[in-house]
Structure formats: C-alpha cells, structure tokens
C-alpha positions in Angstrom: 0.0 0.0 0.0 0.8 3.6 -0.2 1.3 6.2 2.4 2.3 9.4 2.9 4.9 10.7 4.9 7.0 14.4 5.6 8.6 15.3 2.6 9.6 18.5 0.4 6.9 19.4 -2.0 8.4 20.1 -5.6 7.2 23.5 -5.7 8.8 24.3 -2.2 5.8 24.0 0.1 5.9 21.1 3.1 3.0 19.0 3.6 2.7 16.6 6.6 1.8 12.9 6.0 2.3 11.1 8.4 -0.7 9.4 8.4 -2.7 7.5 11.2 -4.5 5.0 9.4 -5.4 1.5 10.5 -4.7 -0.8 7.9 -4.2 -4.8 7.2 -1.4 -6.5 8.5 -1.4 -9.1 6.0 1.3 -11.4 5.1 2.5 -13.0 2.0 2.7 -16.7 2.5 0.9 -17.0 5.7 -0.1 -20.3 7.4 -4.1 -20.8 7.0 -5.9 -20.3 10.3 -7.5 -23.9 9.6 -4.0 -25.6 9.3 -2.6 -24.0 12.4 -4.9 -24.8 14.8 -4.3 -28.8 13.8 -0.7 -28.2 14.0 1.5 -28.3 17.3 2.8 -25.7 19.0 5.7 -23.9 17.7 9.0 -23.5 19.1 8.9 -19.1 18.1 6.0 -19.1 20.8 8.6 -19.9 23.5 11.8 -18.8 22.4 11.3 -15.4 22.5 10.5 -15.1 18.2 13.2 -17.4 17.1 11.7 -18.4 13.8 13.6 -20.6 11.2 12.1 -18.2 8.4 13.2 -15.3 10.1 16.8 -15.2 10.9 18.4 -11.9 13.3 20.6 -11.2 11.0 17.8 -9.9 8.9 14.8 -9.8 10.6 13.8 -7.8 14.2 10.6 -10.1 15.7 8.8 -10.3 18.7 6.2 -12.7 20.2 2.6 -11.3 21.2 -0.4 -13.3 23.3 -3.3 -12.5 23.3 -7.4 -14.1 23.7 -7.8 -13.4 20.1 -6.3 -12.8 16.5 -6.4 -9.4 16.5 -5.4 -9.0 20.3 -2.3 -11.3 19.7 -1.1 -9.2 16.6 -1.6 -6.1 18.2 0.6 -7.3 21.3 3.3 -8.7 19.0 3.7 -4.9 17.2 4.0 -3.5 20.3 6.5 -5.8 21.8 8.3 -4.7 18.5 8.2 -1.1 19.4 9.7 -2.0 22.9 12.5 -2.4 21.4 13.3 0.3 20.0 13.0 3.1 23.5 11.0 5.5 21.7 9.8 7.8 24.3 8.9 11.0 21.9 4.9 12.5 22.5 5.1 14.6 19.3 2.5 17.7 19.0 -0.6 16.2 17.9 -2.3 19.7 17.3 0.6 20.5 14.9 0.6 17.5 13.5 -3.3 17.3 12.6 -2.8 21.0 11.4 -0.5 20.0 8.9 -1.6 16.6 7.8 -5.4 18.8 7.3 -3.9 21.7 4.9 -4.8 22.5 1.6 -2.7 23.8 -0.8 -1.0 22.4 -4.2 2.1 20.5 -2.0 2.7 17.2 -3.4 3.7 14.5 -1.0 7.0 11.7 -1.4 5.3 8.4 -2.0 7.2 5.3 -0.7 5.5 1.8 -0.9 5.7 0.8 2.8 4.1 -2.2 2.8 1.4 -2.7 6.4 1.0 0.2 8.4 -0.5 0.3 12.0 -1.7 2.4 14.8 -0.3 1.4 17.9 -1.1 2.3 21.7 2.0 3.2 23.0 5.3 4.1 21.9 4.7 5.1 18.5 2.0 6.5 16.6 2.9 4.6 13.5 5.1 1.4 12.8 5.8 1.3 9.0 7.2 -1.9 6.7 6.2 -4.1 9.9 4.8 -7.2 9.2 2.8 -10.4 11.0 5.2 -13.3 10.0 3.1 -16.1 11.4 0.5 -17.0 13.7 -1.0 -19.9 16.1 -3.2 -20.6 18.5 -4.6 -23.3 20.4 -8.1 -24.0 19.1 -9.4 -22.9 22.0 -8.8 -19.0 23.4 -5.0 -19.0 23.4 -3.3 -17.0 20.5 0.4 -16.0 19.1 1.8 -14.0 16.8 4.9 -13.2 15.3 5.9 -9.6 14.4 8.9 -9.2 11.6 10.3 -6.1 10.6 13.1 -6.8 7.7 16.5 -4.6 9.0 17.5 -3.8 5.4 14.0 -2.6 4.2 13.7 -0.3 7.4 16.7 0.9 6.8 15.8 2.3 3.5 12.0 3.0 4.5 13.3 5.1 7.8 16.2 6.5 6.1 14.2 8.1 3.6 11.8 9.7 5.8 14.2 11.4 7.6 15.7 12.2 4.2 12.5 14.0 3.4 11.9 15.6 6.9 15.3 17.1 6.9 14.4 19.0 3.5 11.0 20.2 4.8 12.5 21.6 8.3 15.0 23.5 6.6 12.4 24.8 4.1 10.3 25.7 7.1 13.0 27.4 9.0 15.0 29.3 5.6 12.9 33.1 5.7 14.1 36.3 5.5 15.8 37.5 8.7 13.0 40.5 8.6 10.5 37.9 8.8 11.5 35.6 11.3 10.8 37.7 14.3 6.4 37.2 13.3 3.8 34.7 13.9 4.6 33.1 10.9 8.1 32.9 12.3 7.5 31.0 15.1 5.1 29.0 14.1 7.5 27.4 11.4 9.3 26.7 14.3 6.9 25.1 16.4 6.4 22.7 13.0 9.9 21.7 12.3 9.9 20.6 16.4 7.0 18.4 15.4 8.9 17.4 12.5 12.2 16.6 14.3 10.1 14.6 17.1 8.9 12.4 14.5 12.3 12.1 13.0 13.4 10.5 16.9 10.9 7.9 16.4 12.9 7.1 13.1 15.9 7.4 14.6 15.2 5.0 17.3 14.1 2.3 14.4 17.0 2.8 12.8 19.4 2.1 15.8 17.5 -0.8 16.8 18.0 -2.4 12.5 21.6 -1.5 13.2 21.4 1.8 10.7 22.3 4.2 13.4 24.7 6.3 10.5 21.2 7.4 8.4 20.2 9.6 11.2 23.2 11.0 13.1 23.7 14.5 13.1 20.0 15.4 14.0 18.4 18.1 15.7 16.0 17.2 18.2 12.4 19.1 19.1 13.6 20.9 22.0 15.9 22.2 19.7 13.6 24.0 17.6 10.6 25.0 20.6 14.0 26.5 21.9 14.3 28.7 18.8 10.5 29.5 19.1 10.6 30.8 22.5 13.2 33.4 21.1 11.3 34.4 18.6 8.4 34.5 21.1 9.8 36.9 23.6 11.3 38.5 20.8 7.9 39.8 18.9 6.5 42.8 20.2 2.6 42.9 20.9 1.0 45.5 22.4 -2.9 45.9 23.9 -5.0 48.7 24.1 -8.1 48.5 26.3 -11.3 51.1 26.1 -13.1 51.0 29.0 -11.2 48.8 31.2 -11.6 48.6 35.3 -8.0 48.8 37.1 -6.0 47.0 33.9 -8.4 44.0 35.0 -9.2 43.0 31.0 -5.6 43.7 29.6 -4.1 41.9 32.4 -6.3 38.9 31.5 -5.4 39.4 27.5 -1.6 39.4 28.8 -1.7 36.6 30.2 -3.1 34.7 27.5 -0.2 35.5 25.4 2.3 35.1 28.1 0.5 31.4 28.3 1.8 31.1 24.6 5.1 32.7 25.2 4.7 35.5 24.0 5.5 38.9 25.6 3.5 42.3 25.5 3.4 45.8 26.4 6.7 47.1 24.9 7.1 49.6 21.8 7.5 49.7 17.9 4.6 46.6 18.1 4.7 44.4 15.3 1.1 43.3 16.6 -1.6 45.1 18.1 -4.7 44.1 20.4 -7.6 46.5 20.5 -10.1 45.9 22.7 -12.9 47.9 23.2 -15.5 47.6 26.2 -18.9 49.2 26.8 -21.2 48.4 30.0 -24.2 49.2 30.1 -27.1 49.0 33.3 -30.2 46.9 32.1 -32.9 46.1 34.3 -33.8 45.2 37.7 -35.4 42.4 38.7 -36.4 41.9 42.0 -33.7 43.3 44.3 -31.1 42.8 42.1 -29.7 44.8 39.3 -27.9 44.0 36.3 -25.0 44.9 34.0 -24.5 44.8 30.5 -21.2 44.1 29.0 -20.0 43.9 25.3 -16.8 43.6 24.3 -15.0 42.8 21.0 -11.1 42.4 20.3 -9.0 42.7 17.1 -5.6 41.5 16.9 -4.1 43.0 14.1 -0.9 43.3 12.5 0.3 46.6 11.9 2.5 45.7 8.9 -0.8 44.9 6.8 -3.2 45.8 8.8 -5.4 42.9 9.1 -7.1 41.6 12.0 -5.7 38.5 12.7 -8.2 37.0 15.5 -11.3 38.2 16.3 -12.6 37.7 19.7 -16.2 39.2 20.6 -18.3 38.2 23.5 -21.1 39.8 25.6 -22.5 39.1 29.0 -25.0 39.6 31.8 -24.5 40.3 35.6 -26.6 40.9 38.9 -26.5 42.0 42.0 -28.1 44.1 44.4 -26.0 47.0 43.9 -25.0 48.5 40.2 -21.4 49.2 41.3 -20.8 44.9 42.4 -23.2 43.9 39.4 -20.6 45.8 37.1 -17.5 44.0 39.5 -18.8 40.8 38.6 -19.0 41.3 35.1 -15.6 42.3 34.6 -14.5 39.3 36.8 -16.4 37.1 34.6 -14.9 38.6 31.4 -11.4 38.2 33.0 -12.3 34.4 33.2 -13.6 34.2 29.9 -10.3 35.4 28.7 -8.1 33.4 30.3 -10.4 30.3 29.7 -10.6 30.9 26.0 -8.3 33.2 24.6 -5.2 31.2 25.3 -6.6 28.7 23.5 -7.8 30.5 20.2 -4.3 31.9 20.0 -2.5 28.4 20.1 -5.2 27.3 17.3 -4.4 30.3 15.3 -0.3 30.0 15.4 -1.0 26.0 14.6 -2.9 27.3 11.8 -0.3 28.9 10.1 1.1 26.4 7.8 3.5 28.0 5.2 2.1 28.4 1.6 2.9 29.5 -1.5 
C-alpha cells in the first residue's frame, strides 16, 4: 500500500503525512488459520520469536499473546516497538494541522508495505509485518511480528531524508520575517517534524542503521528557537473602558500562556479591545450589567485583524457598582479560559504556503 509521509513538496511547500491509518497486517505466504490450529505448538512461541524463516541477521521479531487474533497481533507490534525506547509524545495539534492543509504541496510516496496504529510508543510502525500466527483452538493465541533490518533501513532512512528537507524549508525566511507569527510558528512545525524524525531514529538504531540519522536536531531544539522568537515579537494591547487594567491583564496573560511577551514599543502586533457596559434592568432586588466587548488583533505591517474575539455578557447584584465588578470578573475568566486557547489554534494554523 501507499502512504504518505513528511517530505519537500516540488514546488517548495511542506506537507505533513504522516498518516494514522489502521490498515491490514497481511502477510505474504501465511499459514491458513484452519491448518494452524491442527498443528503443534511452535517453538517461536517460547523462544522469544526465534523463527527458522526469520533469521536476526535480517529480521527484528517479537512474540505477542493474546485471547484473540487481533489481540495477539496487536501485542506482538507493540512488543516490537519495545525495542526500539521510543519515548517521543510529538504535537498532535501540529501534527493534525499539517496533515489537514490545503494547498497544491505534493507528498514523497514510498510503498511501505502494512502500516499500524499502535497504543503506545509510536503513533505509526511502518514496513512491519505479522510473519506467522497460532493458537490453540481454544482461546489462546500468538503472533509473530517481523520487521526486515535492510527494508527499514531504507524506508526510515528516507523519511528522515525528506523531513530534513521540509525543516529546513520551514526554517529558511528572511531574517525580517523571522521575528512574526509566521516565524514562530514554522518553528513550532519543524519541532513536530524533528520529534517524529526521533521515532525514526530510534528504528534505525534498533535495525543496526544508526549512520542514516546521526547529526539530527531534536524538538527541544527548535521550541527553543521559538521561544526566542516569542519573547522577541513585540505585541501590544490597548483597552477602552477597562476597570483597574483587569481585562488587559487577562489578554496578557493569554499571550504570556503562549510565550509570548507584551506591552513594549515599535509593536509588530496590536490588540484593541474595546468595552462598553451598560445598566439593564432590575429584577427583584437585584440589578444588572450589561457588558460587550470585541477584540481585534491586528498586525500593523498589513493591517489585518488576525483573530477576532467578541463576546457579551449579563450580571446581577443588588448593587450596580458589584453587578458591574462581577461582570468584569467574569470577562477576565472568559479570557483566560478561551483566549489562550484561540491563539494556540491560530499559530498552529499557520502552515506556510505558497
């Protein structure tokens, strides 16, 4: 089968396909189900995947158990992962944001044989295989996972190939530009990129290819290389109708969440917000405020509002003055409950285009 993987479009643009797809893990040559349950037990179920088809020199297997088919083949790919100490959580936000853009970015193809989701370890195992099965007749079943060194090597070797290509695309802009949104999030992507490139890594090692992926950055490297840029963009907010810096202190704090810094001159980006409260109506012995508020980030270079953010709200009490209090605390939480959020969607968003 065919799948998709990171890789340097043609005309220049990256497209992420790494792809989590649940797919067949059928094998060429395997034993009929029929046949092996008449047949004895094999010596791989005991002796830890030694299989006289699959020799170490050029095959990595491991065993799996399990109550069913599908249970024993699942625990046989992740005893196969065990081996190779991946420990990498890569950014699934980034991740879905690139795998979901549009665009006219070709992808590498590879023909990589079964793919499969796995549980732990790894979000993908690619060119892995189910070598043979058996089970008891009854409720007791094995299966033999078989990864082939010398076609891993090439399959994982070429990934990174193609990752390598699309992070430096991602992180070659203008020195003018790299201090921006855009900036940091390319960043933020080529540390998603370079997480999955450990997970390759690790395979590699484990095949005994550990020379295709020396010499790579890891993601740490690159959120480090964000958070400079971060602190390094200037953002400033201007509140109408604020109460004691309550509402811009909530705004800077949802870009501080992100990294980011705010208040100084010559902004690059610019939050207006604008507030208007209003009484309403009494009922009872309470009386209510009204408030409305809208924000535009904007970025002064082109001037175009960037994220809007708009909500309005209601509040009682018996007094107008503490009716108006609690609407500006419950804005404040409203902020920090959303805003933070919207902004992180927004910078994962920003998948470089043409």
């Amino acid at each position: 089968m065919k799948a998709r993987i990171f890789s340097l479009a043609k005309a220049g643009l990256p497209c992420l396909g790494v792809v989590f797809l649940l797919a067949s893990c059928a094998t060429a040559g395997a034993i009929p189900v029929a046949q092996m349950e008449r047949a004895a037990e094999p010596g791989w179920t005991r002796a830890g995947g030694l299989h006289p088809r699959f020799n170490s020199q050029m095959y990595l297997t491991a065993v799996g158990f399990g109550n069913s088919r599908q249970a024993a083949e699942m625990d046989a790919f992740r005893a196969l992962v065990s081996i190779f100490g991946v420990d990498v959580q890569a950014d699934v936000r980034l991740t879905e944001a690139f795998r979901g853009a549009e665009g006219g970015a070709g992808a590498h193809q590879v023909d990589i044989g079964s793919e499969i989701v796995l549980g732990a370890g790894m979000e993908n195992l690619v060119g892995a295989e189910i070598g043979d099965r058996w089970d008891d007749g009854r409720r007791d079943h094995f299966a033999l996972a078989v990864l082939n060194r010398a076609r891993a090597t090439q399959i994982y070797s070429e990934m990174i190939r193609a990752n390598q290509e699309l992070i430096a695309t991602l992180t070659n802009l203008p020195s003018e530009d790299r201090n921006s949104f855009d900036g940091f999030s390319r960043y933020q992507f080529a540390a998603a990129i370079a997480d999955m490139n450990a997970t390759y890594a690790a395979v590699l090692s484990a095949v005994g290819s550990p020379q295709y992926a020396q010499g790579l950055r890891t993601g740490d490297d690159f959120r480090r290389d964000a958070q400079q840029i971060a602190v390094a963009i200037p953002i400033g907010i201007s509140v109408r109708g604020d109460r004691a810096g309550r509402v811009q202190g909530a705004f800077a704090s949802a870009f501080a969440s992100q990294g980011f810094r705010t208040g100084a001159g010559n902004q690059r980006y610019m939050l207006n917000v604008d507030i208007v409260l209003l009484p309403t109506d009494h009922q009872g012995a309470n009386v209510f405020a009204r408030m409305e508020l809208s924000a535009n980030l904007v970025d002064t270079r082109t001037g175009a509002v960037l994220i809007p953010f708009n909500f309005d709200l209601r509040e009682g009490h018996r007094t107008q003055s503490e009716a108006e209090h609690r609407a500006f605390l419950v804005a404040e939480q409203r902020i920090e409950r959303e805003y933070g959020a919207m902004l992180a969607n927004y910078l994962a968003g920003l998948v470089p285009r043409r």
